[in-house]
C-alpha positions as CSV (number, residue, x, y, z in Angstrom):
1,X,97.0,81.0,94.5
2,X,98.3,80.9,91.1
3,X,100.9,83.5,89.5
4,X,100.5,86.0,86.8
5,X,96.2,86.1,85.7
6,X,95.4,83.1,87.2
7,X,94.1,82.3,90.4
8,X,91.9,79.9,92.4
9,X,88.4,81.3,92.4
10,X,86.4,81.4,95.9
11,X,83.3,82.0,97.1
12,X,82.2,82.6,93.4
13,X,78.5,82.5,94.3
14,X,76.8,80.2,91.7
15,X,73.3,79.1,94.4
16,X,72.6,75.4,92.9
17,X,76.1,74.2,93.2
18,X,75.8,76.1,96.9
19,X,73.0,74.9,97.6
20,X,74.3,70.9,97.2
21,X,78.0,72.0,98.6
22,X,75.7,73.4,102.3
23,X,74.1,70.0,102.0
24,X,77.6,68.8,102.7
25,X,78.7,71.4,105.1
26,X,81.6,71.9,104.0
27,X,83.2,76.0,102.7
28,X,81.7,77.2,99.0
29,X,85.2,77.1,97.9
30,X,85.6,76.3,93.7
31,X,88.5,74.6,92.2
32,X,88.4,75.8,89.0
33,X,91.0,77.6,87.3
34,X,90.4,80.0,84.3
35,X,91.9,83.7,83.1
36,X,90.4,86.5,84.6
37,X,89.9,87.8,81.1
38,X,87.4,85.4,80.9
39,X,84.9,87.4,82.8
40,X,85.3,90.1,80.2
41,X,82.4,89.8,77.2
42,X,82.1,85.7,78.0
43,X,79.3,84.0,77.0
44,X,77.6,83.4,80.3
45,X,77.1,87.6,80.1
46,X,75.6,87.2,76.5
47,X,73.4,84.5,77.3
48,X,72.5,86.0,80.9
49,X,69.3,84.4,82.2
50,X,67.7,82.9,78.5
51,X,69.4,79.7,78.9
52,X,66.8,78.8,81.5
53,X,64.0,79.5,78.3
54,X,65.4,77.0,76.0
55,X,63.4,74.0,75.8
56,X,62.6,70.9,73.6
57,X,62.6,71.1,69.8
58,X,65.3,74.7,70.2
59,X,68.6,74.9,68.7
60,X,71.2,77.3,69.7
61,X,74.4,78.4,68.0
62,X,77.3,79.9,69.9
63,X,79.5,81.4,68.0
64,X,82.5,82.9,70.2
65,X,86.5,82.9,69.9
66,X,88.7,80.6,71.8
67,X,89.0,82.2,75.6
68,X,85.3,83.9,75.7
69,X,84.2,80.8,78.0
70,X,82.0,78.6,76.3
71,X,83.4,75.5,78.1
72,X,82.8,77.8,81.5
73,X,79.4,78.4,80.9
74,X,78.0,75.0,80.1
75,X,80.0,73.2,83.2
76,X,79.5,76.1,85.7
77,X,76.0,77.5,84.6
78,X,74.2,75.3,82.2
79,X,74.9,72.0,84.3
80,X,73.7,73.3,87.7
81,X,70.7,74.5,86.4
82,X,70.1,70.9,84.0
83,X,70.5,69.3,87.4
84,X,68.0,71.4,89.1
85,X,65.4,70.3,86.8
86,X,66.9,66.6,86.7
87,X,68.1,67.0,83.4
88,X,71.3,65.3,81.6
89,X,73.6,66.8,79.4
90,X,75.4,65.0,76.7
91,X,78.9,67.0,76.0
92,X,80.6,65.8,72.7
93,X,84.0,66.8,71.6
94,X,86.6,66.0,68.7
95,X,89.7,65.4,70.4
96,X,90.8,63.1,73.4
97,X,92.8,65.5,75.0
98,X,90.1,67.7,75.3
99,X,88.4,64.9,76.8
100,X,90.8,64.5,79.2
101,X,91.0,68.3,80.3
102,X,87.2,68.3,80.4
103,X,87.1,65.0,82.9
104,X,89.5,66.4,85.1
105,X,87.8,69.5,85.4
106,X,84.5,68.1,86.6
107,X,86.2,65.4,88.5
108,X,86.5,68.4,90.9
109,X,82.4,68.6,90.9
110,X,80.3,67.2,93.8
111,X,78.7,64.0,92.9
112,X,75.3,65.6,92.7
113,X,76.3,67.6,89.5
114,X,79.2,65.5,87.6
115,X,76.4,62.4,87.6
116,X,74.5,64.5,85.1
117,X,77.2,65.1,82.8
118,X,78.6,62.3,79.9
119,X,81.6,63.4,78.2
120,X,82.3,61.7,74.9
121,X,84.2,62.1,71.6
122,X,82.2,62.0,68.2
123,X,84.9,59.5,67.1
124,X,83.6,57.1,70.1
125,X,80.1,57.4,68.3
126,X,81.2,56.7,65.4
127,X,82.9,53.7,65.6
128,X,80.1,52.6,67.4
129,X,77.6,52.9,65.0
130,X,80.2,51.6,61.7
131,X,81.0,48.4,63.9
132,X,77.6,47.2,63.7
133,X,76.8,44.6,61.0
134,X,74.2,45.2,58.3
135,X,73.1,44.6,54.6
136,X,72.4,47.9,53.1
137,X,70.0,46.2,50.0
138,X,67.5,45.4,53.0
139,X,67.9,47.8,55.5
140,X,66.2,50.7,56.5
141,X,68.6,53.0,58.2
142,X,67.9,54.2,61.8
143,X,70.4,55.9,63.1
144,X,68.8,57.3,66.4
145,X,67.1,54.2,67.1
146,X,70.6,51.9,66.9
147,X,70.8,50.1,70.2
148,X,73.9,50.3,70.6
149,X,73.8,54.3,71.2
150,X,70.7,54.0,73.7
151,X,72.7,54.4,76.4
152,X,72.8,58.7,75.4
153,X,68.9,58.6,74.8
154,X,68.5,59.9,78.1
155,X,70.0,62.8,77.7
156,X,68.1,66.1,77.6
157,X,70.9,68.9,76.0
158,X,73.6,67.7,73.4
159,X,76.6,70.0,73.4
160,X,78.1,70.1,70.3
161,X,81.7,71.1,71.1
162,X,84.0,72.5,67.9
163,X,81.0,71.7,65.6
164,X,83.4,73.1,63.0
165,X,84.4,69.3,63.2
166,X,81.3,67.8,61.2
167,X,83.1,69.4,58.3
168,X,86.8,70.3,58.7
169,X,87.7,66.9,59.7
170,X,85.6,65.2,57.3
171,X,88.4,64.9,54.4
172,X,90.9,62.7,56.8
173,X,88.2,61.2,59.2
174,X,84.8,60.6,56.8
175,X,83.1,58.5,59.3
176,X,82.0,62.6,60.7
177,X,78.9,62.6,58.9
178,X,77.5,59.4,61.3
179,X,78.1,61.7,64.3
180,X,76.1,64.7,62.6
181,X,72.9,62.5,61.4
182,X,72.7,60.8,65.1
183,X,72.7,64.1,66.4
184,X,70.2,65.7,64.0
185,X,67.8,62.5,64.6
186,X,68.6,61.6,68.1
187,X,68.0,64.6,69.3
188,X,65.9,66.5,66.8
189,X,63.2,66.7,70.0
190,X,65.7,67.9,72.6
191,X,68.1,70.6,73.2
192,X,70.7,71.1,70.3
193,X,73.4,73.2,71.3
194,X,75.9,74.0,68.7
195,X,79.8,75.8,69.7
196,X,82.5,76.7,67.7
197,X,85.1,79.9,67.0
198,X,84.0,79.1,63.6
199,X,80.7,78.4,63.0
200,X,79.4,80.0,59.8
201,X,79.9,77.4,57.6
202,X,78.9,74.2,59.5
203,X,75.8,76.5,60.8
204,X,74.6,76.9,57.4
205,X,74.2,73.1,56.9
206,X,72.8,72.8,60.0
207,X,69.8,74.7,59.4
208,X,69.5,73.2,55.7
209,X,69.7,70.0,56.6
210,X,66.6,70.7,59.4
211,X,65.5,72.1,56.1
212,X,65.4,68.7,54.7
213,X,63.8,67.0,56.9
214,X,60.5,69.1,56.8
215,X,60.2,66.7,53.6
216,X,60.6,62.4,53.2
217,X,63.8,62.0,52.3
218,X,65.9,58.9,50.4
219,X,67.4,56.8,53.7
220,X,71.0,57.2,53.1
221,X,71.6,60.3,50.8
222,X,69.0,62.6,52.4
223,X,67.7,63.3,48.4
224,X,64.6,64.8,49.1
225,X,61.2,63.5,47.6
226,X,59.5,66.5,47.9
227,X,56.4,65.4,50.2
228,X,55.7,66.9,53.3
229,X,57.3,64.4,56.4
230,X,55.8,63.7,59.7
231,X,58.8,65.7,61.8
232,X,57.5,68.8,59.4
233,X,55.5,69.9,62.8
234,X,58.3,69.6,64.4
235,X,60.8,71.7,62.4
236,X,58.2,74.4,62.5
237,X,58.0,73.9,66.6
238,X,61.9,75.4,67.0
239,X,63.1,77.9,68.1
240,X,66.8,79.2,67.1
241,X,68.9,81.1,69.4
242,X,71.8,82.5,68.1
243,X,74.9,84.1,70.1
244,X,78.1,86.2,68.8
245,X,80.8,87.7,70.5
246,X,83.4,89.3,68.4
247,X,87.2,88.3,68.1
248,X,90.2,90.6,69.9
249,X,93.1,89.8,68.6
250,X,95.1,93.2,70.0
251,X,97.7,90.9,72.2
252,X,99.1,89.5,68.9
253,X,102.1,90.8,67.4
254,X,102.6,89.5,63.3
255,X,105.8,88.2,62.2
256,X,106.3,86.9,58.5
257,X,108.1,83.9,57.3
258,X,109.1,83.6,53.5
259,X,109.7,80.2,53.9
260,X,110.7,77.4,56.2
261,X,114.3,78.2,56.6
262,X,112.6,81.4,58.1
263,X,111.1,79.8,60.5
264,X,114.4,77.5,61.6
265,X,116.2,81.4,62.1
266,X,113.6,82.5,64.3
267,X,113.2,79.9,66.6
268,X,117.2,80.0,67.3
269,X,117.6,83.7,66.8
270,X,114.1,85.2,69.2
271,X,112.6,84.7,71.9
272,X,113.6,82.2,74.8
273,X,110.6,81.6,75.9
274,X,108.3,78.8,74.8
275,X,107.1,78.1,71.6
276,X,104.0,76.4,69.8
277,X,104.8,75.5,66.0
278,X,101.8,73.9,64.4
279,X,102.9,72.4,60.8
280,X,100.5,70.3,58.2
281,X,102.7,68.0,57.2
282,X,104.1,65.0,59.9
283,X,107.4,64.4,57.3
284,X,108.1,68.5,57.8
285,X,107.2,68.3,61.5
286,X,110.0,65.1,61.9
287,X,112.4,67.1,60.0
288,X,111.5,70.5,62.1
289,X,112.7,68.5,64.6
290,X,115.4,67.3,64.7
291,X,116.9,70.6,62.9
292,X,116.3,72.1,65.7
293,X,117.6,69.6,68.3
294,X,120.8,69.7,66.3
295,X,120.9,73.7,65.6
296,X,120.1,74.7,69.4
297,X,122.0,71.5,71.0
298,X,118.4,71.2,72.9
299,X,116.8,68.4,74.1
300,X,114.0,70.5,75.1
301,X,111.6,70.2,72.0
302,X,109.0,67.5,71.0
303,X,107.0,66.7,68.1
304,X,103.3,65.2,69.0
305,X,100.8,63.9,66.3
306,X,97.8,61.9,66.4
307,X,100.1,59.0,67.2
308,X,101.4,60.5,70.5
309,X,100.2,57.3,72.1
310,X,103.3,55.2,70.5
311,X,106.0,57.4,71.9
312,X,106.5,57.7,75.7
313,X,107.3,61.3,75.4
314,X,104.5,62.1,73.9
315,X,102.0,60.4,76.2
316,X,103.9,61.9,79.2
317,X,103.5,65.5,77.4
318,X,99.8,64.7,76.2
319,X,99.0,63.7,80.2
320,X,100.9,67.2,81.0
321,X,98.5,69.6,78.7
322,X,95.8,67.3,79.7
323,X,96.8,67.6,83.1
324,X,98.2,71.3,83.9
325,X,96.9,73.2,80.5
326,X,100.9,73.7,80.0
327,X,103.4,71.9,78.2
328,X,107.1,71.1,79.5
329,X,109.4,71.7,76.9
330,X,110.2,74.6,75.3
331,X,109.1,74.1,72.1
332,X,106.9,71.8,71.4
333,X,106.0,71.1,67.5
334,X,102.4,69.4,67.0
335,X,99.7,68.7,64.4
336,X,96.0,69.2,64.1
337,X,95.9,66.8,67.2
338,X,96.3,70.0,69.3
339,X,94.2,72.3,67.1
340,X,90.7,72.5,68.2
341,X,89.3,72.8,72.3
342,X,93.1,72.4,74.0
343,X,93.8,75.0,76.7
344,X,97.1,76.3,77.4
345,X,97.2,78.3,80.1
346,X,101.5,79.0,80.3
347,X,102.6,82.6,80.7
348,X,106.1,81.0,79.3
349,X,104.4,80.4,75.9
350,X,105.0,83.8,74.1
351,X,105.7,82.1,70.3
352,X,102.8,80.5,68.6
353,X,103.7,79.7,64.0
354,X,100.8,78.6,62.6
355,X,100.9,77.3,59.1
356,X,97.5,77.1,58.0
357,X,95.5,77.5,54.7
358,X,92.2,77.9,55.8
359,X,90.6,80.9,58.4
360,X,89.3,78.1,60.4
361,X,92.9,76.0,60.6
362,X,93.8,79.5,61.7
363,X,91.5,80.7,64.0
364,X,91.5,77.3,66.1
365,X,95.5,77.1,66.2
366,X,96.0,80.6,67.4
367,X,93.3,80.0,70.1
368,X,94.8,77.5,71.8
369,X,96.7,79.9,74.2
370,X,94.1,81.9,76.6
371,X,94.6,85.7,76.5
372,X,96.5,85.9,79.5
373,X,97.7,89.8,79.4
374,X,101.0,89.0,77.7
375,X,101.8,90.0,74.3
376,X,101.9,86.9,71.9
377,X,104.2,86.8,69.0
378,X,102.7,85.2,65.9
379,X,104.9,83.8,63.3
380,X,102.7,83.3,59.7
381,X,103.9,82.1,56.4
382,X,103.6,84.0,53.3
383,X,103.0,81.8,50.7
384,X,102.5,81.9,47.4
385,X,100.2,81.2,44.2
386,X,101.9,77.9,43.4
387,X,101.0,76.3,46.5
388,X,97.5,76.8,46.6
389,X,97.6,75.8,42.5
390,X,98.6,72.7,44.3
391,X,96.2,72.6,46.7
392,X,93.4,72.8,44.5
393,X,94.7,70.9,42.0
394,X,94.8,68.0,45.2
395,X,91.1,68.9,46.1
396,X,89.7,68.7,42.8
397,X,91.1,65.4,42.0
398,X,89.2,63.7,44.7
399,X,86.0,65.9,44.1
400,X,85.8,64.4,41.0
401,X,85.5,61.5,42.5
402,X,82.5,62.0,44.3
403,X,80.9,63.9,41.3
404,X,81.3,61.1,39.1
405,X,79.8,58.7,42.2
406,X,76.7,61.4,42.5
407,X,75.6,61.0,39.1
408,X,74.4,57.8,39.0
409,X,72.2,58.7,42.1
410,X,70.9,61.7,40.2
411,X,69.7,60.1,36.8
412,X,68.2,57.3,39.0
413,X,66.5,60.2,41.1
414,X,65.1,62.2,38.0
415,X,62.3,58.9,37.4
416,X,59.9,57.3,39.6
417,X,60.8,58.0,43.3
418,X,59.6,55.2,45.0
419,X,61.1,53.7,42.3
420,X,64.8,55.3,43.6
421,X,63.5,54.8,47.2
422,X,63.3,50.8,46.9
423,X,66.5,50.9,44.6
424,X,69.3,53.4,47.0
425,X,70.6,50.5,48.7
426,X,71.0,48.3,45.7
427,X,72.9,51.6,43.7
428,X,75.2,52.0,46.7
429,X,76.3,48.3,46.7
430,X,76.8,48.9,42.8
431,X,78.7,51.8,43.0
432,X,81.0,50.1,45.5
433,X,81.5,47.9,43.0
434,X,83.0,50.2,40.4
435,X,85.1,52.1,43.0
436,X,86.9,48.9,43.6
437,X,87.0,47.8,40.2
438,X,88.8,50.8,39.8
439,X,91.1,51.1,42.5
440,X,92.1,47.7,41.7
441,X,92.8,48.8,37.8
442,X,94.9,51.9,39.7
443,X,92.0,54.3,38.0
444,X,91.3,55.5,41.5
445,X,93.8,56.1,44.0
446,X,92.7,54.3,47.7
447,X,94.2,58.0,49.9
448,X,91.9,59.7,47.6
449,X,88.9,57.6,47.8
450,X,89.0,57.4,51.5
451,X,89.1,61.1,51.9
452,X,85.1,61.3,50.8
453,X,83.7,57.5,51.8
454,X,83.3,55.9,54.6
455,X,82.8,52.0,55.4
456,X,79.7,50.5,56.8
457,X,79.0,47.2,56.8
458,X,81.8,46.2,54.2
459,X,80.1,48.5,51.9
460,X,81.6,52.1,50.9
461,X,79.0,55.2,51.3
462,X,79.9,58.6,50.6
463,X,80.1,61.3,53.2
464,X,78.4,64.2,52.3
465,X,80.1,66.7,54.5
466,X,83.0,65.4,53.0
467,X,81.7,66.3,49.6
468,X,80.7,69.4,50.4
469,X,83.5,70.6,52.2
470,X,85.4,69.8,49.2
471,X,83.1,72.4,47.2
472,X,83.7,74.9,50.2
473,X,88.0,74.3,49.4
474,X,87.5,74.4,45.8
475,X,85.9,77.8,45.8
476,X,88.1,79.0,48.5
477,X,91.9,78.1,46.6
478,X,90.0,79.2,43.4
479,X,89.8,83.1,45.0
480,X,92.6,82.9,46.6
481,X,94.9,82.3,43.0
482,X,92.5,85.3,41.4
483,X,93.8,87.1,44.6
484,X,97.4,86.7,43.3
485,X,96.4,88.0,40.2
486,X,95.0,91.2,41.7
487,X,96.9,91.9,44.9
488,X,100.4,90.3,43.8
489,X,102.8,88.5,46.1
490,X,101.5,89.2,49.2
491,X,98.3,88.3,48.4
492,X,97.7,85.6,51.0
493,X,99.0,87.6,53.7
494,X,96.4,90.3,53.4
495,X,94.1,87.3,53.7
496,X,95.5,86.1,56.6
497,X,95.6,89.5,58.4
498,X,91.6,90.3,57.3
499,X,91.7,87.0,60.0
500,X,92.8,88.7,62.7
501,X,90.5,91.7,62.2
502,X,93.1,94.1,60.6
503,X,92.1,96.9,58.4
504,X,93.9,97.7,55.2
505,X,96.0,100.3,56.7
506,X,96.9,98.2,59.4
507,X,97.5,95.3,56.9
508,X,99.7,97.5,55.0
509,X,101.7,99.0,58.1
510,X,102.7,94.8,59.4
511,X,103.4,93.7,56.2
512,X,105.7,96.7,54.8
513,X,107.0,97.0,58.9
514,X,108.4,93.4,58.2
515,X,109.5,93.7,55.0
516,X,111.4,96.5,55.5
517,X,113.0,94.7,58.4
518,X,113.5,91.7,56.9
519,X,115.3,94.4,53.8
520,X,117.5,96.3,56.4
521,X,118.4,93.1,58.1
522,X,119.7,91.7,54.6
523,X,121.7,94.9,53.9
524,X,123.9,94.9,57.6
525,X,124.5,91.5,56.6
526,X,125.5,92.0,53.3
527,X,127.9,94.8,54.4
528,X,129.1,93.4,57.4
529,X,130.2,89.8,55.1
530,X,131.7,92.7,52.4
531,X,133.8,94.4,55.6
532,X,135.3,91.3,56.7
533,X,136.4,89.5,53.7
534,X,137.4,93.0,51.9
535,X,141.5,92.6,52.2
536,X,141.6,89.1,52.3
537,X,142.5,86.6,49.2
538,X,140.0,84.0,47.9
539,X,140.6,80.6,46.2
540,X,138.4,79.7,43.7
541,X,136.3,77.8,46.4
542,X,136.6,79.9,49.2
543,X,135.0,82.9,46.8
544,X,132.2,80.5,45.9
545,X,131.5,79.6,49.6
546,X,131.4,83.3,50.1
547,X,129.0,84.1,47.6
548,X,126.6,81.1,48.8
549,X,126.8,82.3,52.3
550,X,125.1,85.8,51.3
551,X,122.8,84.4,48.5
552,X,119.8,84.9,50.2
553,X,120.4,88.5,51.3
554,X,121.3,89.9,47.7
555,X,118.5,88.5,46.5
556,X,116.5,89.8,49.3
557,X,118.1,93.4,48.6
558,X,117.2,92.8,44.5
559,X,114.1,91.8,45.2
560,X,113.4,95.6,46.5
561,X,115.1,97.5,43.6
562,X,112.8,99.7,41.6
563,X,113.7,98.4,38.4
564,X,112.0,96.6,35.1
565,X,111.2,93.1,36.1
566,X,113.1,92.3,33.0
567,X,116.5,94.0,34.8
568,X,115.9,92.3,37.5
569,X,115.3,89.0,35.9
570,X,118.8,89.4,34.2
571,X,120.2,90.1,37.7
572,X,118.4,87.0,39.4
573,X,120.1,85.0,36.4
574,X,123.7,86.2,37.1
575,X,123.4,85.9,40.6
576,X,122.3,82.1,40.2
577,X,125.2,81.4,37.9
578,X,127.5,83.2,40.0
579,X,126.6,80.7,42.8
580,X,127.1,77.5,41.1
């Protein structure tokens, strides 16, 4: 028996799995360990009995937040009933830890029903696939039919865990859109089931892309030649089934950060209880670090990134999530390594910062700790309309890359299309050629290149998730400035907030609520500093320390004043010379 909302689940009556645990005589006794929020609105009550009408040729999109027991339903509902009718499921996530979590879960299965399981990262697919040696002038790309990825052919469902992945990931890791087109080929005649907290986006190519093939296509860049293909039966055979359950995020309570230093306050002035600081930067999650260590004399905090596996406290932590669905330390400081699919299941982790741009960065950090009936503080940053100037400024650089790489396809395209057809691989091995020429003559930067192209056989191809997720970004910072424009400073944080399923009155309440906090906070200090330096005698340095130490609070209180921005401007100005 575990404490708080989790406990060991017996005689939880699921008939296949007790029907091959009485072959073994042995107590129907599960060892699987879960919230019991989870049987609240999960999955398995939304799909009730219809998962035993999907058959070949269907696809089926689940589209449910973190905690609503996705995972649950394909290992404790889905797979008895696969092996009932001898079926195999192939289970593919995007992170090894999740891998992990997943194998020791089912390591607890009888034999009967883990044997019809394979759990597998997309990233082990790919590098499968990219390590194979080819010449792209004279070969006809088959994907599905590569031996070296018959092994999964026997499979009857593929799972796509945190499908999100085929597109969020595809900027830092472009070798994503391999995964997606074995999937779509290999098992374009089987079950395709699709998972995510946020699945609009990658959903929507999904369905275009099945689109696509109801027409020949080019072999590498999909461009479609606008005659009817042999799979157009088959596109026409399936059968969609889509599933939504709706996000609850009443447990959270909002905090606001201005900026980084913020943050730094929090952690050493709140809660003692554990925290979970996701940053987007590894140089700010080093620094994060070790302020902290120093600040709170602790040894208690670690830093994990996708390099855990070089530091021994990071394995040892990594093996611990994996493990117990719990950290040890108290605050532990981490990257998009820990974003998607990780449980944490700790009633000691009350603190979760999330410093994301994007609602799916968002969504997928915040999930990471299961409802478990305790309120959750949530630290966000404010942020403002230089940083996403930045950010698409970033974006749009490399974008332009694969514009400029998309147009020599096109005007090829727009002649004779058998013509392009027995030319694409030739124009690809052409194109490489300029890119290098160019990185070589420092016209194209090699970080910027290799955040849209991926390598296969020597040769670099453009991933068109990659490009297209670039289009989704560019759109997305583009409204986000205009936003600014309209809304004014707080601009983002209504965004953030529409996230979480707050209204605008309930937007408005959180953000004035901790502004006026944050505004009250900087006056006591401001008066308290006043009432004990009042009677006592400066020197020119002492007075200067003294009006550094409440900088940040008089410009907090200015910042407030009703005023003409001009006024305020002037003040700003003073205060800044006053303080140099």
């Amino acid at each position: 028996m575990r404490i708080g909302s989790y406990k060991w689940v017996v005689d939880f009556d699921i008939p296949l799995l007790r029907d091959y645990i009485g072959n073994w005589k042995i107590p129907i006794l599960f060892l699987f360990q879960f919230p019991m929020e989870e049987f609240m609105n999960t999955v398995t009550d939304k799909i009730g009995e219809e998962y035993k009408q999907w058959s070949n040729y269907n696809k089926i999109f689940i589209s449910a937040p973190t905690g609503s027991g996705k995972t649950y339903f394909i290992l404790n509902v889905l797979l008895p009933f696969a092996c009932s009718q001898n079926r195999k499921i192939l289970f593919l996530v995007n992170r090894k830890i999740l891998k992990l979590q997943l194998e020791k879960e089912i390591s607890n299965f009888p034999f009967e029903i883990a044997k019809n399981i394979t759990i597998e990262t997309y990233q082990t697919l790919e590098k499968k696939y990219c390590e194979i040696k080819s010449d792209i002038r004279k070969e006809t790309i088959n994907i599905a039919g590569n031996t070296v990825l018959q092994y999964y052919e026997n499979h009857d469902y593929v799972v796509c865990d945190e499908c999100h992945y085929f597109l969020t990931d595809s900027n830092y890791n472009t070798n994503t859109g391999v995964s997606f087109r074995w999937i779509q080929e290999m098992f374009a005649h089987k079950i395709r089931i699709f998972m995510s907290a946020t699945i609009d986006e990658i959903e929507d190519i999904i369905n275009k892309n099945d689109k696509k093939m109801e027409h020949q296509c080019s072999q590498w860049y999909y461009k479609d030649l606008k005659y009817m293909s042999p799979l157009a039966l088959v596109q026409q055979r399936k059968v969609v089934y889509k599933y939504n359950i709706e996000s609850n995020y009443d447990y959270v309570s909002v905090n606001i950060l201005e900026n980084y230093n913020d943050l730094i306050e929090a952690v050493e002035n709140g809660s003692k209880k554990k925290w979970m600081i996701f940053v987007d930067s590894i140089v700010y999650g080093k620094q994060l670090e070790k302020t902290l260590k120093d600040k709170l004399e602790c040894d208690s905090i670690i830093f994990i990134t996708t390099d855990y596996k070089k530091d021994v406290d990071g394995i040892r932590e990594v093996d611990e999530i994996s493990r117990e669905s719990m950290f040890s330390k108290r605050i532990l400081i981490t990257t998009a390594v820990l974003d998607n699919g990780v449980n944490i299941k700790d009633l000691e982790l009350q603190n979760i910062v999330v410093c994301a741009d994007t609602e799916e960065q968002f969504i997928q950090m915040l999930g990471r700790k299961r409802k478990d009936g305790i309120n959750t503080n949530l630290y966000i940053f404010k942020r403002d309309k230089v940083h996403f100037q930045r950010r698409l400024a970033m974006v749009e650089k490399v974008r332009k890359i694969a514009i400029n790489y998309m147009k020599t396809f096109e005007k090829w395209l727009n002649g004779d299309e058998k013509y392009y057809i027995s030319k694409e691989g030739w124009l690809i091995q052409e194109q490489h050629c300029q890119i290098m020429k160019k990185m070589a003559e420092n016209e194209l930067d090699y970080k910027d290149v290799m955040k849209v192209f991926w390598v296969y056989g020597g040769i670099l191809m453009l991933n068109l998730l990659a490009y297209h997720h670039l289009e989704i970004l560019c759109s997305y910072y583009q409204r986000i400035i205009e936003c600014f424009s309209t809304y004014g400073d707080n601009a983002f944080l209504q965004e953030q907030l529409k996230w979480l399923g707050k209204n605008k009155k309930e937007t408005d309440e959180v953000i004035n609520g901790c502004m006026k906090s944050r505004l009250d906070e900087a006056r006591e200090n401001v008066i308290d500093a006043m009432e004990q330096n009042k009677e006592k005698e400066m020197t020119k340095e002492e007075a200067k320390a003294f009006k550094l130490s409440i900088k940040d609070e008089l410009v907090e209180l200015i910042r407030n004043v009703e005023c003409p921005k001009e006024k305020l401007d002037k003040v700003k100005g003073c205060l800044k010379k006053m303080t140099e």
